[in-house]
Structure formats: C-alpha cells, structure tokens
N, C-alpha and C positions, 0 to 999 in steps of 0.2 A: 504494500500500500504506500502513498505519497503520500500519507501526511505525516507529519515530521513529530517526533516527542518532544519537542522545546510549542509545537500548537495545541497539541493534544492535551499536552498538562496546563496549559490556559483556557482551552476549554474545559478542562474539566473545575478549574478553581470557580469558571463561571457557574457550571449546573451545583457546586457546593453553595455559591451565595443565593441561590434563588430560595423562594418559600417553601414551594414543599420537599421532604427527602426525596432523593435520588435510590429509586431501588434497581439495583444491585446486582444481577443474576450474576452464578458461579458458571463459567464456563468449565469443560473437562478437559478439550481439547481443539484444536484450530477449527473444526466443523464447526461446535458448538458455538464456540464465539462468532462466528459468521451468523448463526441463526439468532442469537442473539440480538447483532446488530438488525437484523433483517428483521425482528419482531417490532422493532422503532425502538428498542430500550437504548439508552445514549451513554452505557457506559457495561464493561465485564469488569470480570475478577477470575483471577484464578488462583485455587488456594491448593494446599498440599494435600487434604483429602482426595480431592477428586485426579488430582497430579498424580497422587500414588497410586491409585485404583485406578486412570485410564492408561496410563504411563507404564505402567508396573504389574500391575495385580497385585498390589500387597496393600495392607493396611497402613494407615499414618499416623505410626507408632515411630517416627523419628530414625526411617532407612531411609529418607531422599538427601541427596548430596545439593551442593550448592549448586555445583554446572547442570545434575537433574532438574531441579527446580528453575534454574535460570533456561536451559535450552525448553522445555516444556513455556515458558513464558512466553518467550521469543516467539516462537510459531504462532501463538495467540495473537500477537501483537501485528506479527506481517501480516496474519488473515484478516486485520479488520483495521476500520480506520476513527475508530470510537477511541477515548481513553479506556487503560487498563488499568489496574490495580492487583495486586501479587503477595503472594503471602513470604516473607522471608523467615518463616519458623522463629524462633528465638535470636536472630540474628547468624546461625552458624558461628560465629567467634564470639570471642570476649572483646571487650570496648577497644585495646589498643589495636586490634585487626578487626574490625566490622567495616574498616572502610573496603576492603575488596569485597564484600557484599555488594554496598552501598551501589558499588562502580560499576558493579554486574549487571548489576539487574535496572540502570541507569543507562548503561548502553542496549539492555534488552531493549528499550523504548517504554519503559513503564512510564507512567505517570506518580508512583510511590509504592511501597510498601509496608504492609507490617511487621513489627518485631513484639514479643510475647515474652512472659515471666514465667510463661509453664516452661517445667522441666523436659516435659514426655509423657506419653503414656493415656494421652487424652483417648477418648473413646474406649475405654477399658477399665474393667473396677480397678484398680489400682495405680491410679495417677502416682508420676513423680514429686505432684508438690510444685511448687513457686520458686521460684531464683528470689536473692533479696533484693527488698526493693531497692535501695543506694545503688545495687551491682546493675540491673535494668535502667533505671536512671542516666547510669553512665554510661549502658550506650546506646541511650537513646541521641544521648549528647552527644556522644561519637558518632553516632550515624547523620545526624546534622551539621558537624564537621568535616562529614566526608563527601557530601554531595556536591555535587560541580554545580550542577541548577537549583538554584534556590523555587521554582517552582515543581522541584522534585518534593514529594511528601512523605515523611517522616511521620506513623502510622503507629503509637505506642499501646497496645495490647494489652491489657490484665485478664487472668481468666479465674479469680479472686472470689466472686462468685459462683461460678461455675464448679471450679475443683475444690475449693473450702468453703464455700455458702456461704460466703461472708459477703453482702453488697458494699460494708462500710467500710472494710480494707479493698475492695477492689477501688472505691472513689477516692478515700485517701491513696492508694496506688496513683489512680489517673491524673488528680492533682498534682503529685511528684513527676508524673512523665511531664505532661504539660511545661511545667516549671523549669524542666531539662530539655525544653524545646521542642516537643511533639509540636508537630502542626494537626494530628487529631488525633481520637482515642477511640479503641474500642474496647466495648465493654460487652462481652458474652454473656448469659443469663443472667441482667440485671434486668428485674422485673419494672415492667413500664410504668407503674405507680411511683417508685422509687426511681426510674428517673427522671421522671415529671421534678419530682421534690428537689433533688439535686442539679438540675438541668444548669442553675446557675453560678452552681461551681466549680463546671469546668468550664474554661472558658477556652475552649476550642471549638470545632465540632465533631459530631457524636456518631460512630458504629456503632450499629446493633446486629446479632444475628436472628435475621426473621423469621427464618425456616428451624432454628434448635431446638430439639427435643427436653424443653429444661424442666420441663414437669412428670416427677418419676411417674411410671405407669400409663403416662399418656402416649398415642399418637397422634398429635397436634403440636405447634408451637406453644408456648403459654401465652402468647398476644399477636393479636393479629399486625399485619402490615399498617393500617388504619390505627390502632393503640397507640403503637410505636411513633410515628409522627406525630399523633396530637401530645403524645411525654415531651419530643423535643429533638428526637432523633433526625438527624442530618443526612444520617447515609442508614439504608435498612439491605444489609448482606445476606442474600439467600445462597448460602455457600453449600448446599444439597440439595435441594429440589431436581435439577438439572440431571446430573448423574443420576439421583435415585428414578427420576422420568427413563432413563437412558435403560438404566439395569432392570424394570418392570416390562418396560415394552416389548425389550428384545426378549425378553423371557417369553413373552405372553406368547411372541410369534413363534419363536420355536418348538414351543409347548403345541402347538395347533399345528403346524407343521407336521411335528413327530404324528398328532393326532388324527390327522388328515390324509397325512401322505398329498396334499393340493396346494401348490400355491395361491389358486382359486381361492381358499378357505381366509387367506391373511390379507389379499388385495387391500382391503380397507385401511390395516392397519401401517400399510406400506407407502410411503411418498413413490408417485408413479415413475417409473424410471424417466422420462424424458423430460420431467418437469427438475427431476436432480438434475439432469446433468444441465439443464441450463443454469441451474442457480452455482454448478460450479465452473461454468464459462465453459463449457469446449463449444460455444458458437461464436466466441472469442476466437478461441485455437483456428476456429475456420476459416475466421478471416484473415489471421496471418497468415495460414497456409496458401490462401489463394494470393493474398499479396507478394508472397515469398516464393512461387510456384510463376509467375508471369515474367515475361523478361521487360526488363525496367526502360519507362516511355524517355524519347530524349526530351530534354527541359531545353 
C-alpha cells in the first residue's frame, strides 16, 4: 500500500480526538485486515493471541519472538492502508534495550504499540503475576525515548484487574505509566462502572477490551460496546471476535463437508469464488499482463 506510517499515524491521532470511541477489530492475519478495512472500520490491530494461533498454532502463553510478532505485523500493515496498532507483549527486553522493539515494529509501519506488566501465562489458570510497577514505568519511559516519531504511540498496558482483580492497583498502575509518558493506556477487565468513576484520572486516552470474557462462567463480555463509550473509553479493542469468527466457521464447513460429502451442502457459507478473487485483485494482474504482453506504442 502507498500510504506512508508518518500519515497513517496522523490519521489515526485524528479518529483518537473525535467523540465517539474508535472500535477496534483484531485482525489474525493480512486477509483479515483487508476485510476489515473493506467493512468501513478505519482502523486494525493485531495482537499476539491471534498472531500465535494464525501464525503458529500455539497458544499465547509467551513462544512468539520479537521478529515473529514484528514480520506477522508487517504483512498487516502492507495489506491495508488504514492505521495499525500491534501488540508488543511486555516489551521483549528490559528498559535499557526496548529500544530495538521500539524501532521494529516503527519500521513495520505501525502507528504504536502496547507494552504490558503481565509476566505470562495469561489465558490459563495460572498467570505469572505482574512485573513491578517502577520496573514497567521504566520502560514505558524507555520506549518513549526510543521512538524516532513522536506520532508513534507508546501504549502502556496493566492487566491488574484482570490477573489480581484488583481495579485500584490497575488505575494506580495506569497513573504511573501515564506519568512515564504513555500516550495511552489500556486497561483489560476494568468494569465500565468503574471506569466511568475514574475516567478522570487518567489523563490520556483509554483501551478497553470489548470482546473479554471477564465475567467467570459467562459467555459474553461483561459490557457491551455501547457501556464502554458512555464510561469514557476512547479506543474499544475487540482482540477475539475475528479469529474466534475464523475458527467457528471453518469448522462448521468442514463438519458439513465430512457430513455431506457436497460442496453443494456449504455454498452459503462460502464467499463465491469469483467475487474473492476480485477483492484480491487478479483483475489487477490482468491488466498488467495485457499491458506487459503488447509491444510498446512509439511516443
């Protein structure tokens, strides 16, 4: 794509200042992000969940490397011409090297990243626990000193709520990133009442994840899309929706498949083959090939 990461991240600070939050979809991989763009939504994301399970097949329990997550970026980023936004795990280093993060995932073409105080081990009963907060602080600080573009975003993460149920150290967390120069925070299972209440003591703006399962025994979010903006939420992150669409459907079809033995049987559930290939351009291809196939008129 042609448009450049020094526009993209100025559009994107514009869809931050507008009224209502910016939602969010998580892409898995350069398809999705196209589809994305293609639904009108005016901005992706791509986090290590869906990185590691479209990327991998593993879980994201902390096996993706830095050039993992960065090359998985990157193809996001050339497939589309929307801002991106990227997950950078805990930062991979400690504060004096987070700048080769920083610079990675800066020449991917992102428009920012997050960095996180979980240890590991998220999505599984047994979390590692929180980094200290002073040790996240510093490099949140360091990741703001490493960036070449100051419209590059600096994304500071607690997950305080989430992995200790604590919403009051996750806000005291987000205050201190703040302080250390986040340009915004995210705050995973802080219930939208609670951040209605708090809204005005961070003074950045505000991630939420809208699709998280943060209510034991449920399958639902615990607030809707709609909650979450009227609390105060600036950016509403559906960082699974996307993938679990992905992993339901194609199940569904092959399950009918097996059942059928008919492709007949799955037509419906299938984008018609001629309608893909135009939305992946080989009517493009065609016209270079005949361009490139004629011998060239004299000027």
């Amino acid at each position: 794509m042609s448009h450049s990461a020094t526009a993209r991240r100025k559009s994107l600070k514009v869809l931050l200042a507008a009224d209502q939050p910016l939602i969010l979809p998580g892409a898995y991989d350069a398809l999705s992000a196209q589809l994305i763009e293609r639904a009108g939504f005016q901005a992706a994301y791509l986090g290590s969940f869906a990185a590691a399970a479209s990327g991998f097949g593993m879980p994201d329990v902390g096996l993706l490397t830095l050039n993992d997550m960065v090359d998985l970026t990157r193809r996001v980023v050339e497939a589309t011409s929307v801002p991106v936004l990227a997950d950078a795990e805990n930062g991979f280093y400690d504060a004096p090297n987070i700048w080769r993060a920083i610079r990675a995932f800066e020449s991917a073409g992102v428009c920012g990243v997050h960095i996180e105080d979980n240890l590991g081990g998220k999505h599984t009963a047994a979390p590692a626990g929180l980094m200290p907060e002073r040790q996240m602080a510093q490099k949140v600080r360091a990741a703001v000193d490493a960036r070449t573009d100051p419209d590059f975003l600096v994304i500071a993460r607690s997950d305080a709520a989430w992995v200790n149920h604590d919403v009051d150290e996750c806000l005291d967390r987000l205050e201190s990133y703040i302080a250390a120069g986040a340009d915004m925070v995210f705050a995973p299972a802080v219930p939208a009442d609670a951040l209605a209440r708090a809204r005005k003591r961070l003074d950045a703006p505000v991630m939420v994840a809208g699709d998280l399962l943060d209510v034991p025994g449920s399958d639902v979010p615990g607030h809707t899309i709609t909650e979450y903006g009227e609390a105060g939420a600036d950016v509403i992150l559906l960082w699974y929706t996307l993938i679990g669409a992905a992993s339901k459907n194609v199940t569904d079809v092959l399950q009918a498949l097996r059942a059928h033995n008919d492709v007949a049987a799955v037509k419906e559930s299938v984008t018609q083959q001629h309608t893909f290939e135009g939305l992946m351009g080989y009517d493009e291809f065609e016209r270079r090939s005949a361009r490139y196939t004629q011998a060239p008129t004299a000027s």
